[in-house]
C-alpha positions in Angstrom: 121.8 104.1 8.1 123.8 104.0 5.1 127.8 103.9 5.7 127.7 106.0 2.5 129.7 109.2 2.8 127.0 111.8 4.7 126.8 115.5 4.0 125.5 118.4 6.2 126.2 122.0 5.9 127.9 123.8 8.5 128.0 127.8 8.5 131.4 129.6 9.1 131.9 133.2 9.2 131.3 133.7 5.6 128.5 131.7 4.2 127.3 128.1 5.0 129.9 125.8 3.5 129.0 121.7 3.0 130.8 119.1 4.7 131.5 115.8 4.6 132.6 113.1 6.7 135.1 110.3 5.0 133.6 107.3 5.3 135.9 105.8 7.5 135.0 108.4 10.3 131.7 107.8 9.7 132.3 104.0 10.4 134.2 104.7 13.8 131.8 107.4 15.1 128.6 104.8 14.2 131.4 101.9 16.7 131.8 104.8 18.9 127.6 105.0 19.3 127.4 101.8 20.3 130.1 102.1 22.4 128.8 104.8 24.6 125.4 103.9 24.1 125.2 100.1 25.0 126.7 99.7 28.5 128.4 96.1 29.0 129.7 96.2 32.3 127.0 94.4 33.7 126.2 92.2 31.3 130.9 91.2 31.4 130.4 90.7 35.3 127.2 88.7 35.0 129.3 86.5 32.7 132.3 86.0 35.2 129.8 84.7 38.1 126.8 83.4 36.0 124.3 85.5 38.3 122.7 88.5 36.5 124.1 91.6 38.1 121.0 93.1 39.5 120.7 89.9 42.3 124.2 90.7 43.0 123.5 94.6 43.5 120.7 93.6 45.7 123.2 92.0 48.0 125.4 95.1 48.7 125.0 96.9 52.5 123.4 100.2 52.0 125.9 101.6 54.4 128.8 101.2 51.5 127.2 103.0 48.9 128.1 105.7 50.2 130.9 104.5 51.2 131.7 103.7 47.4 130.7 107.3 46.6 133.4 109.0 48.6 136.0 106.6 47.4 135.4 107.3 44.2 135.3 110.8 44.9 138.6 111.2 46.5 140.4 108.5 44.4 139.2 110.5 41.2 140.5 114.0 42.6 144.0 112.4 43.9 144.8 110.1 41.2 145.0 112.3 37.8 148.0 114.4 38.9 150.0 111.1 39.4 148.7 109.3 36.1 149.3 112.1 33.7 153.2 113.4 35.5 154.6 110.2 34.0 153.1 110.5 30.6 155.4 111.9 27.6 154.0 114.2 24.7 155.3 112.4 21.5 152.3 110.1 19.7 154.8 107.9 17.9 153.6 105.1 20.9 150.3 103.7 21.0 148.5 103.3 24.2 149.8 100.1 26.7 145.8 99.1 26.7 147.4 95.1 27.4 149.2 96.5 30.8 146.8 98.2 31.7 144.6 95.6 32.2 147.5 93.3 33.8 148.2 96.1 36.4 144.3 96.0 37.1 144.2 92.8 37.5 147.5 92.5 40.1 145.7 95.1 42.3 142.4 93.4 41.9 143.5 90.4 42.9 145.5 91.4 46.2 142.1 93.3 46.6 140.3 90.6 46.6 141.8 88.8 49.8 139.9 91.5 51.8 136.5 91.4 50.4 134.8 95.1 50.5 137.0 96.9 52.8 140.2 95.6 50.1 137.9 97.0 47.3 138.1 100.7 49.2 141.5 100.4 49.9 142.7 99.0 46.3 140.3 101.7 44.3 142.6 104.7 44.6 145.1 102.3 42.9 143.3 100.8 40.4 141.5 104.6 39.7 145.1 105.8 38.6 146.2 103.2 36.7 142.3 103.7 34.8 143.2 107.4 34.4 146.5 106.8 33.0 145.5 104.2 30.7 142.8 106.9 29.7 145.4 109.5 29.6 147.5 107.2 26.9 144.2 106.2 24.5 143.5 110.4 24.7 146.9 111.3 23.5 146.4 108.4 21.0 144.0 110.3 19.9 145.7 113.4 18.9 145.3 114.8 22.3 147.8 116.9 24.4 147.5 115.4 28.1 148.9 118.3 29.4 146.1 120.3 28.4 143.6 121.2 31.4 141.0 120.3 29.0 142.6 116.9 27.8 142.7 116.0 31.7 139.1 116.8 32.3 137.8 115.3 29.5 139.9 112.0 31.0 138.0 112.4 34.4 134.7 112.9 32.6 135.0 109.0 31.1 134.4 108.0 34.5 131.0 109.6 34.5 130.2 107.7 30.8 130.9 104.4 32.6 127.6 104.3 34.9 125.1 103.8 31.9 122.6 101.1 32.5 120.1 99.8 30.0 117.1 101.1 32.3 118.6 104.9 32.2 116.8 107.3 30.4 118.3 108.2 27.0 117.7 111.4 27.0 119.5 112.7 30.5 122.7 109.7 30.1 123.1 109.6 27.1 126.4 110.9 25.7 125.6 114.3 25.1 123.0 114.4 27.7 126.3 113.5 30.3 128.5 115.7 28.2 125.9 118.5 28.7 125.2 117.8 32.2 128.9 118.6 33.1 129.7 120.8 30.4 129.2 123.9 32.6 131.5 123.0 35.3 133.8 121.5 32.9 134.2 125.0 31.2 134.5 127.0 34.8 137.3 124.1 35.9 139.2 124.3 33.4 140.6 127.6 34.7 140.8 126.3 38.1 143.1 123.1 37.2 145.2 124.9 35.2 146.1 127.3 37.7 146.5 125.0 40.5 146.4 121.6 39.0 144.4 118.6 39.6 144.3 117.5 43.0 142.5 117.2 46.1 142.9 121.0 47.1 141.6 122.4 44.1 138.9 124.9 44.4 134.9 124.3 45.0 133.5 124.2 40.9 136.5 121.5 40.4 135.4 119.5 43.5 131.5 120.0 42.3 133.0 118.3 39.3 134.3 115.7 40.7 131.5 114.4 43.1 128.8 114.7 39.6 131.7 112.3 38.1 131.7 110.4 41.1 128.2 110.1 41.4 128.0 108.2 38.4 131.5 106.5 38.9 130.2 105.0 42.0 127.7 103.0 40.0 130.2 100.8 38.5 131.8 100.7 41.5 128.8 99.4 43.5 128.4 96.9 40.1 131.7 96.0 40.7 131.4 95.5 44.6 128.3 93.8 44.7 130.2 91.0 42.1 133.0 90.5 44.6 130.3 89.2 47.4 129.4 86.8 45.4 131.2 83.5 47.3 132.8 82.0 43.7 134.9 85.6 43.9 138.8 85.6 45.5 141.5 86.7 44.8 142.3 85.7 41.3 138.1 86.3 40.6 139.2 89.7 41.8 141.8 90.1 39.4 139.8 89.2 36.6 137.0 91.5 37.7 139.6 94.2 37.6 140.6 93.6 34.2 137.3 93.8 33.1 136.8 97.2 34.9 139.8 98.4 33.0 138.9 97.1 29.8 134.5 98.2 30.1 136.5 101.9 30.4 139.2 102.1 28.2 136.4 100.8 25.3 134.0 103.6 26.4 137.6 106.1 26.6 138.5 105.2 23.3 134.9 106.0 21.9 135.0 109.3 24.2 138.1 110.5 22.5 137.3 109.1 18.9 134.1 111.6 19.0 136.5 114.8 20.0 138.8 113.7 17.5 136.1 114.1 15.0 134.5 117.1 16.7 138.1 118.5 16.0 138.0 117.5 12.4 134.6 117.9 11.2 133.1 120.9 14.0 130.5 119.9 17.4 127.5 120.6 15.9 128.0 118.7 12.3 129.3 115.6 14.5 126.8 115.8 17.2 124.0 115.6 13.9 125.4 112.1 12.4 125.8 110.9 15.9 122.3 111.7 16.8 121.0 110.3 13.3 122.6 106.9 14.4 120.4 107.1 17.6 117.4 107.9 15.6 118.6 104.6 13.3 118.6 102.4 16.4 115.5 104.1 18.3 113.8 102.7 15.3 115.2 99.3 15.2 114.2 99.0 18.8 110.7 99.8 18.0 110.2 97.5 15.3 110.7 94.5 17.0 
């Protein structure tokens, strides 16, 4: 597609009115495609061990995927609370995306002493210090973390960051997972900001959570089949880490780029260039 400036039309409440997008915002929504389109998780880990992922995967005990799943599930409904309470509202800082990663990689690595059992007990850990780095890229962003919908919207990265290459386009995609969650987003949003996010908040907030988790856990299990790989210890386990951090602050700072231009330029006109750029690559795809 041409990085020409793009115009659509967009009705408001007195006629249809035509927009454009600056083509610098068309530039980072067409980085932010790729970003949430083209999963690299597996393809980082397979680097760190030099065995592709999916012998890896195979290794993993059935009994701790589910194990995985409820990890994720409770560390995602505990850790928010405690990642956003130290955050401050002025946007003169940029996000800490460096230290971050370090503090991933310090609680990877003492992790990784234990094997599987030190993955479940580090995860809570490492699952705050994801949300708060999250947190920091949103209100980088332009957003107000204190928002119940800012929070969410942080939880709901998690469920962008189990894409694999063999999902089907159409139900995890993006919008397909932005969809997908969109009505339980909407009916938790009163929920949390009543009673907050934590692990007593009511039943839609919790169905919330174990859809994110569902497709948290896939990392996770990614992640966990890597560290049985015998080449993995302690400092492997750091390193793993910090490639965790990193695979979800990239797909966090495309998440929030989008908003940011959903904020700017309306949903539905975004939503159109975004889905062009997928009709662009569909059709590079096919013609190889």
């Amino acid at each position: 597609m041409s990085r020409a400036t793009q115009t659509n039309t967009r009705p408001n409440r007195a006629s249809a009115v035509p927009i454009s997008i600056e083509k610098r915002d068309l530039e980072k929504l067409e980085a932010a495609y790729y970003t949430l389109e083209h999963p690299s998780l597996a393809v980082r880990l397979s680097n760190v061990v030099g065995t592709p992922i999916e012998i890896a995967y195979h290794l993993l005990p059935k009994k701790w995927y589910r194990r995985i799943h409820h990890a994720a599930e409770k560390g995602i409904s505990k850790a928010l609370r405690t990642a956003v309470s130290t955050m401050r509202r002025d946007h003169e800082l940029s996000a800490h995306e460096a230290y971050f990663k370090v503090l991933a990689a310090g609680s990877g690595g003492a992790g990784g002493f234990f094997g599987l059992p030190g993955l479940l007990l580090e995860l809570p850990v490492t699952t705050t210090l994801m949300l708060r780095g999250i947190a920091e890229i949103a209100r980088d962003e332009g957003e107000d973390v204190f928002d119940p919908e800012t929070q969410l919207a942080c939880v709901e990265c998690f469920a962008l960051g189990g894409k694999t290459e063999m999902d089907d386009a159409a139900d995890t995609g993006y919008y397909g997972v932005r969809l997908a969650l969109s009505a339980y987003m909407t009916a938790a949003m009163a929920d949390v900001a009543a009673h907050g996010f934590t692990a007593d908040s009511g039943p839609i907030v919790m169905k919330l959570i174990n859809a994110i988790a569902s497709r948290f856990g896939i990392a996770i299990s990614q992640r966990a089949a890597v560290q049985l790989m015998p080449i993995v210890g302690a400092v492997s386990g750091g390193a793993l880490n910090a490639i965790f951090m990193h695979h979800f602050q990239h797909l966090a700072r495309a998440h929030f780029t989008v908003r940011r231009l959903e904020r700017k330029y309306g949903e539905e006109f975004v939503r159109v260039q975004y889905e062009a750029f997928e009709k662009a690559d569909q059709l590079r795809r096919s013609s190889r």
